[in-house]
C-alpha positions in Angstrom: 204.0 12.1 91.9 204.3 8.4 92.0 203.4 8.3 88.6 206.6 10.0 87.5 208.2 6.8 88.1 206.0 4.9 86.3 207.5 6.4 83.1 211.0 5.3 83.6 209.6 1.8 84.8 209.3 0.8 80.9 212.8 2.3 80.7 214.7 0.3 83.7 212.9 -2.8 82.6 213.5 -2.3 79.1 217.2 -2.0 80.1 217.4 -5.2 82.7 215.6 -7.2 80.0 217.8 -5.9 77.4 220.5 -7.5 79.7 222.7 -3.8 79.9 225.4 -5.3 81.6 227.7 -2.4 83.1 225.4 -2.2 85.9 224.3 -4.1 88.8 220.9 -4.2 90.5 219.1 -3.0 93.4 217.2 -4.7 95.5 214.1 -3.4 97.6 211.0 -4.7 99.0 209.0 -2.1 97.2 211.7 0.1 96.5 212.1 2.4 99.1 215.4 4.7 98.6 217.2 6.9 99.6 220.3 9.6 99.4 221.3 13.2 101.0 220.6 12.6 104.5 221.7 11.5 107.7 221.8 7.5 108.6 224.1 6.9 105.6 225.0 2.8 105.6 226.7 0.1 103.6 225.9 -3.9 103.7 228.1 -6.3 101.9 227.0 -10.0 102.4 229.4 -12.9 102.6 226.5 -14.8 104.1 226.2 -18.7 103.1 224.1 -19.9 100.4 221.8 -21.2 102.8 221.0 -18.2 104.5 223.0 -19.3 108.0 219.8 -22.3 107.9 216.8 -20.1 106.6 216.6 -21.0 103.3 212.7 -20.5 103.3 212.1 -19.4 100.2 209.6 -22.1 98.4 207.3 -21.0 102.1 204.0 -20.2 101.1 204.3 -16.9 103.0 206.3 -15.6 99.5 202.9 -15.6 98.2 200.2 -13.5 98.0 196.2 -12.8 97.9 196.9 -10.0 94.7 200.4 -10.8 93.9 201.4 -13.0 90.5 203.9 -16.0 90.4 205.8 -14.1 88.7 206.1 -11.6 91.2 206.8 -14.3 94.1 209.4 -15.6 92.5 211.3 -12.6 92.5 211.2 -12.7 96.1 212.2 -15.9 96.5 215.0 -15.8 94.2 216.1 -12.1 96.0 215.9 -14.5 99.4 217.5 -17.3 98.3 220.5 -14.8 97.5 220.8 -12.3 99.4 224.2 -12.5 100.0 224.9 -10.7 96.5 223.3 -7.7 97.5 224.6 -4.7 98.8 222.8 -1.6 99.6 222.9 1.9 100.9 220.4 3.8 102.3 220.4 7.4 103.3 217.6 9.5 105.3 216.9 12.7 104.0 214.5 15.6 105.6 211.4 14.3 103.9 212.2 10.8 102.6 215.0 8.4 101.7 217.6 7.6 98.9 218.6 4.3 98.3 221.1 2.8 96.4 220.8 -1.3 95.8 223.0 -3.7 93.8 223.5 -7.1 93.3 226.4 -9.3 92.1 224.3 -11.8 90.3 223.1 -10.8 86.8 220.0 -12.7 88.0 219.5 -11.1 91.0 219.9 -7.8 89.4 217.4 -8.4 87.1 214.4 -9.6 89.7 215.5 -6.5 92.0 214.9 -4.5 89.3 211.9 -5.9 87.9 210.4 -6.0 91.6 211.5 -2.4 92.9 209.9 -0.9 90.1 206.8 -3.3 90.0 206.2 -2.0 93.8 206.6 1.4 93.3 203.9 1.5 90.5 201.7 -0.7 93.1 202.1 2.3 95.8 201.3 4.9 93.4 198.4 2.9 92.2 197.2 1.9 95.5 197.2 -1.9 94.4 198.4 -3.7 97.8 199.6 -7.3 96.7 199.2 -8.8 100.2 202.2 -10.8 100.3 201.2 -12.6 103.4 205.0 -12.0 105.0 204.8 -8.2 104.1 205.8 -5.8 106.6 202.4 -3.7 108.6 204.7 -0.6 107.5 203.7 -1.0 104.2 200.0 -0.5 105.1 200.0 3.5 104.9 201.7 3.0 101.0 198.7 1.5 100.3 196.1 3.5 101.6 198.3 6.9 100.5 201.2 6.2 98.2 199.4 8.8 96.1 201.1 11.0 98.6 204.6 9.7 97.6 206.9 11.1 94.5 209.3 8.4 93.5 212.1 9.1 90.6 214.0 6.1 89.9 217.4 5.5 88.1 219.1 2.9 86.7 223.1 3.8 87.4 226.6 2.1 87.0 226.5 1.5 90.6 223.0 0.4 90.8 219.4 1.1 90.8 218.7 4.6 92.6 215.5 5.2 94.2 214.6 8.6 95.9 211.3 9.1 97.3 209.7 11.8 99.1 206.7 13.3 100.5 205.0 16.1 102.1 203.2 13.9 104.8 205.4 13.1 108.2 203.7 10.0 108.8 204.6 8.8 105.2 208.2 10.1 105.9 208.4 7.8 108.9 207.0 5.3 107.1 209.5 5.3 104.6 212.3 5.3 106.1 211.3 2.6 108.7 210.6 0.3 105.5 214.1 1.5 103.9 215.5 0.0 107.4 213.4 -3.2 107.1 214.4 -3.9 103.2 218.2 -3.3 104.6 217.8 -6.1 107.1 216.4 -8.7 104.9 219.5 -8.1 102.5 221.5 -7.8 105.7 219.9 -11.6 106.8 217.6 -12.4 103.9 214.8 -15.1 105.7 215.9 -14.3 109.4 215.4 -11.3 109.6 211.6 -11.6 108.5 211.1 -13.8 111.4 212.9 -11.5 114.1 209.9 -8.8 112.3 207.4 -11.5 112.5 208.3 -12.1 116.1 208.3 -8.4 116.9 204.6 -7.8 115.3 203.3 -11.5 116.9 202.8 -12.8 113.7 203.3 -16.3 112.6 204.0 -17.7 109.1 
């Protein structure tokens, strides 16, 4: 279960803090990976540093009802460049595999620190309510408990595979995988084209 992962979050983060330096990070909002599947795709970034004009990232949307600074912060620094990160994601039968990486040491690190932070707030149910968070993360919430998440820390990049027995959860998962993909795709534009999509405002 979800709380397999929870063991090797002490281990990534004692790694990323330990500043292990032959590998690059991962990036995902909450995590969601995937490998083994069909849907297999590669994002490189040469994006400006300004996020083609959507350098948003000190918006109080970042924030959130149940979420610490620290924790914002890592999403604003994962926004502000997101043109390090590259990721993979790959469907599989009943989940995804992902495959995230950044070329900023910094970067890295929050990626890290944040994929692993989320997946231990799934498992334990804790929803942070970022106020910009995606609807599709609702049914994490109410039954991550239904998720089983093993995470890896490789040469390549922080691996995340998670699965589950519950179709809706599948779905769910790799529609999230495919939202966390845009936003390192377009970092702050691409949460408006979602906001705009759902009618919500920020």
């Amino acid at each position: 279960m979800i709380s397999k992962a929870s063991a090797l979050i002490a281990i990534a983060l004692t790694a990323v803090l330990a500043g292990g330096g032959t590998y690059y990070a991962m990036a995902q909002h909450g995590g969601h990976s995937n490998a083994g599947g069909a849907g297999h795709s590669m994002s490189r970034h040469m994006h400006g540093a300004d996020g083609n004009g959507h350098d948003e990232v000190n918006m109080p949307g970042l924030r959130g009802e149940n979420a610490s600074p620290e924790e914002s912060a890592e999403i604003a620094l994962m926004f502000r460049k997101f043109e390090t990160i590259t990721r993979s994601v790959e469907n599989l039968p009943n989940g995804i595999r992902t495959l995230t990486a950044s070329s900023d040491q910094d970067v890295m690190d929050a990626l890290v620190s944040h994929s692993v932070g989320m997946i231990d707030r799934v498992g334990q149910l804790d929803d942070p309510k970022i106020m910009i968070q995606s609807p599709t993360l609702d049914i994490f919430f109410l039954r991550g408990d239904g998720i089983t998440s093993d995470v890896e820390i490789t040469d390549a990049g922080l691996l995340v595979i998670q699965i589950s027995d519950d179709p809706e959860m599948v779905t769910a998962l790799q529609t999230h995988a495919a939202e966390v993909t845009a936003m390192a795709d377009r970092g702050m534009q691409a949460v408006h084209e979602m906001m705009t999509k759902t009618g919500a405002s920020h």
